[in-house]
N, C-alpha and C positions, 0 to 999 in steps of 0.2 A: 827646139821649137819645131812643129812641125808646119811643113809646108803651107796649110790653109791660117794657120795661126799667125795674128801683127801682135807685136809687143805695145805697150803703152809704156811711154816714160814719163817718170816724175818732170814735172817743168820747174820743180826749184828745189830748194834744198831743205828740209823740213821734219815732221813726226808724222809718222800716220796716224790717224786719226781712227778710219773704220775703211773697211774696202769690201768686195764681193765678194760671193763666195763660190767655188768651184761648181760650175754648171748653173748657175745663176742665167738667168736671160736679163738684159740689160736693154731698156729701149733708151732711143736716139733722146739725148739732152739728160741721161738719170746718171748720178756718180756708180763711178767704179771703182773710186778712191778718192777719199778726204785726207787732205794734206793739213796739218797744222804748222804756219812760218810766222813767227813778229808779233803772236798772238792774234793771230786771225788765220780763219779754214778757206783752203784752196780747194775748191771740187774738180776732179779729174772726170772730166762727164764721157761717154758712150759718143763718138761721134753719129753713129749709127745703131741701128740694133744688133747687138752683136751678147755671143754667149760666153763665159767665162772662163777658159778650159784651164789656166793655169793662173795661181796667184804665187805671187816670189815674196810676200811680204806681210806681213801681221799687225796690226793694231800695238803702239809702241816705238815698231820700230826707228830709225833715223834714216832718212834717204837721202842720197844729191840728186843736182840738176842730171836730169841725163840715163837717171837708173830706170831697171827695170821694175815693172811695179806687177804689171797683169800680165796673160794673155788672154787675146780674144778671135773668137772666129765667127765671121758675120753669120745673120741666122735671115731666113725669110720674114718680112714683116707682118707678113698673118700672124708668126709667131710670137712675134715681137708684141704685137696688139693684145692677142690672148692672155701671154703673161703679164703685161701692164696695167689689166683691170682685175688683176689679184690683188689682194693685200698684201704687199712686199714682208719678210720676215728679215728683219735688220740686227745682225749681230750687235750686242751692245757696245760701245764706243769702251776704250781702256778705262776711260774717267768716269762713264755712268757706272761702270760695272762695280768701280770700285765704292762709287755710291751706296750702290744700291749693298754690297757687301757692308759698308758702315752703317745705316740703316738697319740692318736684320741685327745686328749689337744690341740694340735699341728694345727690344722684343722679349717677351717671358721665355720664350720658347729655345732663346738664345742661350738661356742658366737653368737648363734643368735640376742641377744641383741647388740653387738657391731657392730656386720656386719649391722643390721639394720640402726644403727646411721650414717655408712657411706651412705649407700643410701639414708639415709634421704637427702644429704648433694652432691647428685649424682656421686660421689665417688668411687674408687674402693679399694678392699682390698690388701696388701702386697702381699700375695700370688698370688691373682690373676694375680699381676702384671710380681711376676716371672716367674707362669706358662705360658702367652703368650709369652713371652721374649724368653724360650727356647726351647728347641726340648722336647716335652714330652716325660716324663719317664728319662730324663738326668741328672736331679737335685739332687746333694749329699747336702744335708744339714749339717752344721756344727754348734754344739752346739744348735741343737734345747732346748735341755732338761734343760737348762739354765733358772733362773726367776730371778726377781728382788732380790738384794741384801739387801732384808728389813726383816728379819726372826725376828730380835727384837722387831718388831712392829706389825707385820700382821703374819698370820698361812701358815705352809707350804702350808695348802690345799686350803685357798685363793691364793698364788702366784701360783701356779700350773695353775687354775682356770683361772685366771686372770693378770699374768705378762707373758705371754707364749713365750719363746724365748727371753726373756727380753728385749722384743719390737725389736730385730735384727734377720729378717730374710737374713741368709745366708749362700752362698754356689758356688761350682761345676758346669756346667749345658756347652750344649752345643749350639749354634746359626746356625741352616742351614747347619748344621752336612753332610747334602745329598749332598750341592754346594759347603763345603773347601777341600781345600786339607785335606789330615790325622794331626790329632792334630792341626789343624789350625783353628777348630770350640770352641774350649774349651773357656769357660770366667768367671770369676767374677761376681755374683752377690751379691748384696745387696741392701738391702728394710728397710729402719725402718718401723716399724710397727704403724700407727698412732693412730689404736687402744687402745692400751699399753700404758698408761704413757703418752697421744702424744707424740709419736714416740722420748721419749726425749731418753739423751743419758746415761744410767747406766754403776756400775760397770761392771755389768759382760758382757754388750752387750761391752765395752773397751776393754776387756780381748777377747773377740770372736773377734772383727774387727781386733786387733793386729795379731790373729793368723791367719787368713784369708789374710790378707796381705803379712803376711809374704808364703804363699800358693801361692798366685799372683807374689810375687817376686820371687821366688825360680824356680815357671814354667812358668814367665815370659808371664802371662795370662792377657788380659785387662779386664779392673774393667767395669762396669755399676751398678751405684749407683741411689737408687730411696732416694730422700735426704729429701722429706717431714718429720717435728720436731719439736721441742722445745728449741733445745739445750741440755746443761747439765742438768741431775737432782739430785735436790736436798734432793730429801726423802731418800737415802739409808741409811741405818744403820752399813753394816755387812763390809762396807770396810774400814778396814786400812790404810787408808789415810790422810798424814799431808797436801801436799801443793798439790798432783797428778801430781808427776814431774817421778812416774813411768808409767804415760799414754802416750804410744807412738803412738796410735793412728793416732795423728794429723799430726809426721815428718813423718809416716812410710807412710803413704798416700801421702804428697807433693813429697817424696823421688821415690816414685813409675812414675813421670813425668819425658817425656823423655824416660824412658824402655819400657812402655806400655802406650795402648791407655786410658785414665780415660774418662769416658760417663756419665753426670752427668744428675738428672732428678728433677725436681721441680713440683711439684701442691702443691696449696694449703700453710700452713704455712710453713718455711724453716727457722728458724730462730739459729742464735749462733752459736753452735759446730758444725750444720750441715749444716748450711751455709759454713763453714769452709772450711768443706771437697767440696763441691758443688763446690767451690771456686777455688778448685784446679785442675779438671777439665780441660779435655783439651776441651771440646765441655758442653757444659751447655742448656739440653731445658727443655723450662719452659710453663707451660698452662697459659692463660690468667687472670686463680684466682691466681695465685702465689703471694706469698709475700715473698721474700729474704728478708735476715736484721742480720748483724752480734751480733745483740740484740733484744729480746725480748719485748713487755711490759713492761712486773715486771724487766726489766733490766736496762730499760729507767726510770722506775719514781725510783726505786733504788736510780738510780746516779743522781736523782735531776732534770732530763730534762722534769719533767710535765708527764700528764696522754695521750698517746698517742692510740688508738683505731690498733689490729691487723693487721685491715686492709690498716695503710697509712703509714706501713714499707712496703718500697723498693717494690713498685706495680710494673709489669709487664711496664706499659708505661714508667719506670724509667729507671729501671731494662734492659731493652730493646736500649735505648737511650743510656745509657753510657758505655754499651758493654760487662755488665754481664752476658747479656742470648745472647746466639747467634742463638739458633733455638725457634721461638717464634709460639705456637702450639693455639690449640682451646682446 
C-alpha cells in the first residue's frame, strides 16, 4: 500500500455485491462497496472524496469483518465535484449481469441455427410475429424464464439453450394504442414457438397459458393466438402427472368465448391440442400451407388408421370448405 493510500474494511462479514473501479473518483457519501449480509445490502460509502487506486475484491466474492476491500487516496474537491455531475458508469452487480445473460436466451438472435431453419422453410419466427402484431415497446412477457420440463433427462444449460419459453411465447401488449380509446387497445398474446419442441404443447408452457388466461379473464382482454404445433408432448419428465385432469388450459380457453374476442392464427402444421385451442376461436385465419387436424401423424398410425404424410391432414382447400378457417390468407 503506498504511503498516501488508507485501506477501507469490510464492517461485516458478507458477498459483495458491486464495488469501484480502479481510478474511479468517489465523492463524500457515494458507495465504494456494496456488501450483501442476512439478505439485505450494506453500502461501504467514500468518507470523503477520495479516488480508487486499488480494489482487493470482485463482485461475488465472500469477505469478513475486518478485510480489506479498497484503496483509496483523497483527491481535491473541485475534483470530486466535477466528477459527480458525470453520469457514474456502474459495473453490472453479479446478479443483474447474470440477468441480463438469461434474458438474451430469450431472443432470435440467441439460435441462429433455428431461426435459420425457419427461413429455410420461408417462415417467420414467434417473436417476430408478436412484435408486428403490437405497438412497439408494449409487450409484457410472462414466464419467459420458463424451459421444458425435462431436467431428468437433459441439462439445465441445454434447456435454457434450447427449450426457451417452453416453446410459449406470451404476454401483455397493446394494438393501435394511438387509434382506441384508453384501455381499449390492451390484448392477449400468444405464439407457440415452432422452433422448440415444434411448438408442442409442454408442462410448463400449461401452466403459463393457465395463468395468462386467467390475466385475459380477470381484465377481460381478447386473446390472439398464433396456433402453429404439434400438440401435446410427450418427452417431459419432471411433471407429476397421472391422467392431466389438473390441465385447465383447454376449458379456461373455450370458457373465455362469449366474454372476449379469441383471434386465432394457423400456418403451417396445427395439429392436436393446438388445434384445440384454434378451434375455439371466434375468427380463425389460416395461410395457404396450413394443415389443421385434431391429430397428428404418430396419432393417426397410433390408433391403427395407416401411415398418413403431414401434409394431407386437414389442407387449407378442406379446411376452407367446411367452415374451419374463415379468413383464408396467402
Amino acid at each position: 500500500m503506498s504511503a498516501a493510500a488508507k485501506p477501507v474494511l469490510s464492517p461485516l462479514t458478507g458477498t459483495v455485491l458491486s464495488c469501484a473501479n480502479v481510478g474511479e473518483i468517489v465523492p463524500a457519501g457515494r458507495p465504494l462497496v456494496v456488501i450483501e449480509s442476512m439478505k439485505m445490502e450494506h453500502v461501504v460509502e467514500a468518507p470523503e472524496p477520495d479516488e480508487v487506486v486499488r480494489v482487493w475484491v470482485a463482485p461475488g466474492d465472500t469477505v469478513r469483518e475486518g478485510q480489506l476491500l479498497v484503496e483509496v487516496s483523497p483527491v481535491p474537491r473541485s475534483s470530486a465535484a466535477k466528477e459527480s455531475n458525470r453520469t457514474p458508469v456502474i459495473a453490472d452487480r453479479a446478479d443483474v449481469a447474470r440477468l441480463r445473460e438469461r434474458r438474451g436466451y430469450l431472443t432470435d438472435e440467441a439460435r441462429p441455427e433455428a431461426v435459420a431453419k425457419r427461413r429455410e422453410k420461408g417462415r417467420r419466427t414467434a417473436r417476430e410475429n408478436i412484435a408486428d402484431l403490437l405497438d412497439e415497446g408494449s409487450f409484457q412477457e410472462y414466464g419467459g424464464f420458463g424451459v421444458a420440463a425435462q431436467r431428468q433427462r437433459r441439462s439445465e444449460v441445454d434447456l435454457i439453450a434450447n427449450t426457451p419459453a417452453d416453446g410459449l411465447i406470451c404476454g401483455t401488449g397493446t394494438v393501435n394504442a394511438d387509434d382506441a380509446e384508453d384501455g381499449r387497445a390492451r390484448v392477449l398474446a400468444m405464439s407457440y414457438d415452432y422452433t422448440v419442441l415444434a411448438g408442442t404443447q409442454g408442462y410448463v408452457n400449461h401452466k403459463k397459458t393457465d395463468r395468462v388466461l386467467e390475466v385475459a379473464r380477470r381484465n377481460m382482454l381478447p386473446v390472439v393466438l398464433f396456433a402453429e404445433g404439434g400438440g401435446g408432448r410427450p418427452g417431459d419428465t419432471d411433471a407429476p402427472v397421472v391422467a392431466g385432469l389438473d390441465v385447465m388450459s383447454f376449458a379456461s380457453f373455450a370458457s373465455l368465448s362469449g366474454l372476449v374476442p379469441l383471434v386465432g392464427i394457423a400456418s403451417g402444421y396445427c395439429f392436436a391440442g393446438n388445434a384445440a385451442l384454434l378451434g375455439c376461436c371466434d375468427v380463425v385465419i389460416a395461410t395457404e400451407d396450413s394443415n389443421i387436424g385434431m391429430a397428428g401423424p404418430a396419432m393417426i398410425e397410433g390408433g391403427g388408421l395407416g401411415v398418413v404424410a403431414p401434409t394431407a391432414i386437414g389442407p387449407i382447400e378442406v379446411q376452407t370448405k367446411n367452415g374451419v378457417v374463415d379468413v383464408r390468407v396467402a
